[in-house]
C-alpha positions in Angstrom: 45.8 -27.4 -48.8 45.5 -25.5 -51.7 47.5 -22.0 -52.3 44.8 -19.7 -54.0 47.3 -16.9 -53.6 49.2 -18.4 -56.6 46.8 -18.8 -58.8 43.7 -17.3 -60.8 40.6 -18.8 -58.4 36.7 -19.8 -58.8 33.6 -20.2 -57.4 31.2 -22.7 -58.1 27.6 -22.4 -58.1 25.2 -25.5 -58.7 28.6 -27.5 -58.6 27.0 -31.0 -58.9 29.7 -33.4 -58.7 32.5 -31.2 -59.9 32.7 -31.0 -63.5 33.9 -27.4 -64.1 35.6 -27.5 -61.2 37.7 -30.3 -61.9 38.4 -29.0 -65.4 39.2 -25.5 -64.3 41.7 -27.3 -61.4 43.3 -28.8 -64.6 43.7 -25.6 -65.9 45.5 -24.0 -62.8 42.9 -22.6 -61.3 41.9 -22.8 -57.4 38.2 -23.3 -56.1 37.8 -20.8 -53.8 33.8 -21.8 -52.6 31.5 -24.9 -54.0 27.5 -24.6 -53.8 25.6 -27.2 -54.4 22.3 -28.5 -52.5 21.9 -32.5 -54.1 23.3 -34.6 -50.6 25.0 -37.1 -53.0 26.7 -34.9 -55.0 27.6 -32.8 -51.7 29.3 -36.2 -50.5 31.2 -36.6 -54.0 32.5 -33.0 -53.6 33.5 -33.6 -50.0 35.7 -36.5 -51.5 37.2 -35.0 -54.0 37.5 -31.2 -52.6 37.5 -31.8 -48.5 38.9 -28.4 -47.8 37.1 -26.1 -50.3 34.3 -24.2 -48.1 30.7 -25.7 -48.8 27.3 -24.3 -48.9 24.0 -25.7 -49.6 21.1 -23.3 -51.0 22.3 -21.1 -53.5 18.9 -19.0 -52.2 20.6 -18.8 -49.0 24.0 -17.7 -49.9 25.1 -14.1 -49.1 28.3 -12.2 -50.0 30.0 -12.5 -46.9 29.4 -16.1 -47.2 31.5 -16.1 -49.9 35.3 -15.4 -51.3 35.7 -13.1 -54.1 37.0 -14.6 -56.9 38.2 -14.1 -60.6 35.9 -16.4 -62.4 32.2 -17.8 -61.1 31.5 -20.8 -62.5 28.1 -23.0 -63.1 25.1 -25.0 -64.4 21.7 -23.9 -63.1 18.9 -26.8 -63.0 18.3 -27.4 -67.4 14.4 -29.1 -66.2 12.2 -25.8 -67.5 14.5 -25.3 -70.7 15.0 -28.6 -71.9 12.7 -29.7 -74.5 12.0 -33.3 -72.6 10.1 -31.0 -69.9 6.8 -28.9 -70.3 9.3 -25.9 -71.3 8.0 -23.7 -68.6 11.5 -21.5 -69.4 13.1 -19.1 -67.0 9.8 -18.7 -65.3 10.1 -22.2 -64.0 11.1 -23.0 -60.5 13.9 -24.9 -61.0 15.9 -23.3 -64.2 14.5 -19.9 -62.7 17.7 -20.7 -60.3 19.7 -19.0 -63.0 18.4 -15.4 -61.4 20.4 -16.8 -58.2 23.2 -17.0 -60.1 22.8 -13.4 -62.1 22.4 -11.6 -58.0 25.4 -13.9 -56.8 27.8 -12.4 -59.6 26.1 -9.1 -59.1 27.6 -8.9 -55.9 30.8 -10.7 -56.1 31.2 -9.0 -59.6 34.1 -11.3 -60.7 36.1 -10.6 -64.1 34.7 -13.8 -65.7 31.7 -15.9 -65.4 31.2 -20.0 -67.2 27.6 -20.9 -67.2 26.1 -24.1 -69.0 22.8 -25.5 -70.1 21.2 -27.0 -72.6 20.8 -25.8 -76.0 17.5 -24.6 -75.3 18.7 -21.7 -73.0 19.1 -19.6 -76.5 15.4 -19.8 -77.4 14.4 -18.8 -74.5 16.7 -15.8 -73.5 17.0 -14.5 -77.2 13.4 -15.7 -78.5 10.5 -16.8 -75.8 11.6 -14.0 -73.3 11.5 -11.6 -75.4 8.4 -12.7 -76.8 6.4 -12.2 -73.4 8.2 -9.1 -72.8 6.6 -7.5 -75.9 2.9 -9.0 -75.2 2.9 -8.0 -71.7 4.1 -4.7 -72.2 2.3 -3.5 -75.8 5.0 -3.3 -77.8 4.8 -4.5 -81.5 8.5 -5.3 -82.9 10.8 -7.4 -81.3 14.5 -7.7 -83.1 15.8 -10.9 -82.5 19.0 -10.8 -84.4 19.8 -11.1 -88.2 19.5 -14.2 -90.4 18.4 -17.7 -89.4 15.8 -19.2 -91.3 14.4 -21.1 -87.7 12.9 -18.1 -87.0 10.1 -18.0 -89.5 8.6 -20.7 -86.8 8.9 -18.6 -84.1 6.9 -16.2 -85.7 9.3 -13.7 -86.6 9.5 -12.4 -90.4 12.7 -10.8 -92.9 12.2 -7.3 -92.3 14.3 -4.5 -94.6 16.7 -2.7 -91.8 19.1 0.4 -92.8 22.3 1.7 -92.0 24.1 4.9 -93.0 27.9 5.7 -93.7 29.8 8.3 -95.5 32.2 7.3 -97.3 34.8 9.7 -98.5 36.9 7.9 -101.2 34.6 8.4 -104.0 36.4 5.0 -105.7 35.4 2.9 -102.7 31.5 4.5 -102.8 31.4 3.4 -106.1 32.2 -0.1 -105.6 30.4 -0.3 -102.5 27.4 0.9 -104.4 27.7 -1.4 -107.2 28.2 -4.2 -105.2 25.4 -3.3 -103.5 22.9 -2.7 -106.6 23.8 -6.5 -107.4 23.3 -7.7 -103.3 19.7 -6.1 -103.4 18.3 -8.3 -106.0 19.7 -11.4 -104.4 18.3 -10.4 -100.5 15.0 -9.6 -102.4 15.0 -12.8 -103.7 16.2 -14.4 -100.5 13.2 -12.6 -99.0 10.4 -13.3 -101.1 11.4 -16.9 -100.4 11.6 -16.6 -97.3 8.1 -14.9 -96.9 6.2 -17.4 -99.0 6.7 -19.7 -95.7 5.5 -17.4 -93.5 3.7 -18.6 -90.7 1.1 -15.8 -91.4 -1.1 -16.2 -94.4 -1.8 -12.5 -94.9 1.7 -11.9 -94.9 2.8 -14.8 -97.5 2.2 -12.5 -100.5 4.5 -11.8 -103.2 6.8 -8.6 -102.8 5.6 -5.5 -103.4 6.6 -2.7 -106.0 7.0 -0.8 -102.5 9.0 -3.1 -101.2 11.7 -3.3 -104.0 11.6 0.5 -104.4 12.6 0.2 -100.2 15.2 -2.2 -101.7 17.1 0.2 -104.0 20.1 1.4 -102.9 20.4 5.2 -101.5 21.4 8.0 -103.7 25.3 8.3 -103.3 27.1 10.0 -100.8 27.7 13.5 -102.1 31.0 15.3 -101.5 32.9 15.7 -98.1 32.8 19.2 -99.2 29.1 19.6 -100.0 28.5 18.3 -96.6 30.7 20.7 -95.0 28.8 23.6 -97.0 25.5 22.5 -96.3 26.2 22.4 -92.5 28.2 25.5 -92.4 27.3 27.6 -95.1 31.2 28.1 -96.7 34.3 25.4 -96.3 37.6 27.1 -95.3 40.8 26.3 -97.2 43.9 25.6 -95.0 45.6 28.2 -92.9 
C-alpha cells in the first residue's frame, strides 16, 4: 500500500483512466482519492490503483468524502469548449462540470491545483464569458488583456490606456521620455493598422488629430522637490 505520509499527495477529479495521476506517481507524489464516473475507465483505475479510495459523481462528492491533499488534480468534460461541438462554453452541461471542480477545491483548499482542457478554455474564460457578463449586466467596456491581434474578431478594438510614475533621476526621465516620444509614433501606427480591420465599419476610420494629441507623451515629471512643495506648502532640509 502506498505511504502518503512520505510524500507530497493528490486528488484526482474526472480522473479518466489515469493520466495525471500516473504522471504525478512518476513524480513522487501519492493519490490520495480518484473520481471519476465513466464504468470503463472506473475498471482501468481499479487495475492500476486498487487501493486508492474511489468515488463516482463528482456532484455527489462532499468534503468528508474526501482526504485533504496538497495538489487537486483534473480534466473536466472539453464537449462545450471544444470547437468540434456547438461551443455551448461553461454554460454547457457537461464542461459546466468545471464549477464542480472550483466548489471541490473551495473546500479542500489545497496549495496547488492541475487542470486541463482544450485550447478553447482560454476564449471562453478570458473572452466569451466575459462577453455575456457585460451584455447581461449593461456595462460597455470589457478589458481583455493587452496585445493580440485575434481579438479584432472577437470584437474587441486597440484602445489608448495610461499609467503614471514618478521618476526621480531626472537622467532616467529623460530617456524614458525620449524613448517614449519615438514608441508613440510606432503604437500609433500599429493602431491605425490595426483599426483599418475593424470588425466595425464606423470605427475603421483613419486616426484622429485627437487621438494623436492623446498619443503624446505627458509633460515631464517635475522635481521631487516641487512635489513635496506643492503638497506641503515648504520642504524641510535635514535635521
Amino acid at each position: 500500500m502506498r505511504n502518503l505520509m512520505s510524500r507530497p499527495t493528490f486528488g484526482s477529479l474526472f480522473s479518466g483512466i489515469g493520466g495525471f495521476d500516473a504522471g504525478l506517481e512518476a513524480a513522487g507524489w501519492a493519490c490520495a482519492f480518484q473520481v471519476e464516473v465513466d464504468p470503463f475507465c472506473t475498471k482501468v483505475l481499479e487495475r492500476h490503483w486498487p487501493h486508492v479510495p474511489r468515488h463516482r459523481d463528482i456532484r455527489g462528492v462532499t468534503p468528508t468524502d474526501l482526504a485533504a491533499v496538497d495538489l487537486l488534480c483534473g480534466g473536466f468534460p472539453c464537449q462545450d469548449l471544444s470547437v468540434a461541438g456547438r461551443r455551448a462554453g461553461l454554460a454547457g452541461a457537461r464542461s459546466g462540470l468545471f464549477f464542480e471542480f472550483v466548489r471541490v477545491a473551495t473546500e479542500l483548499r489545497p496549495r496547488w491545483l492541475l487542470l486541463e482542457n482544450v485550447p478553447g478554455l482560454h476564449f471562453e474564460a478570458c473572452y466569451y464569458q466575459g462577453i455575456e457578463y457585460c451584455l447581461t449586466h449593461g456595462l460597455t467596456t470589457f478589458e481583455p488583456g493587452a496585445q493580440g491581434e485575434h481579438k479584432l474578431a472577437r470584437g474587441f478594438l486597440p484602445t489608448k490606456t495610461r499609467s503614471f510614475h514618478y521618476l526621480a533621476d531626472p537622467r532616467f526621465r529623460a530617456a524614458v521620455r525620449e524613448a517614449l516620444g519615438r514608441e508613440s509614433l510606432a503604437l500609433e501606427e500599429y493602431r491605425a493598422e490595426l483599426m483599418a480591420h475593424s470588425p466595425y465599419a464606423q470605427r475603421a476610420s483613419a486616426v484622429s488629430d485627437q487621438d494623436r494629441a492623446d498619443s503624446t507623451p505627458s509633460t515631464p515629471n517635475p522635481p521631487l522637490e516641487e512635489v513635496f512643495r506643492a503638497s506641503t506648502g515648504r520642504l524641510k532640509g535635514p535635521g
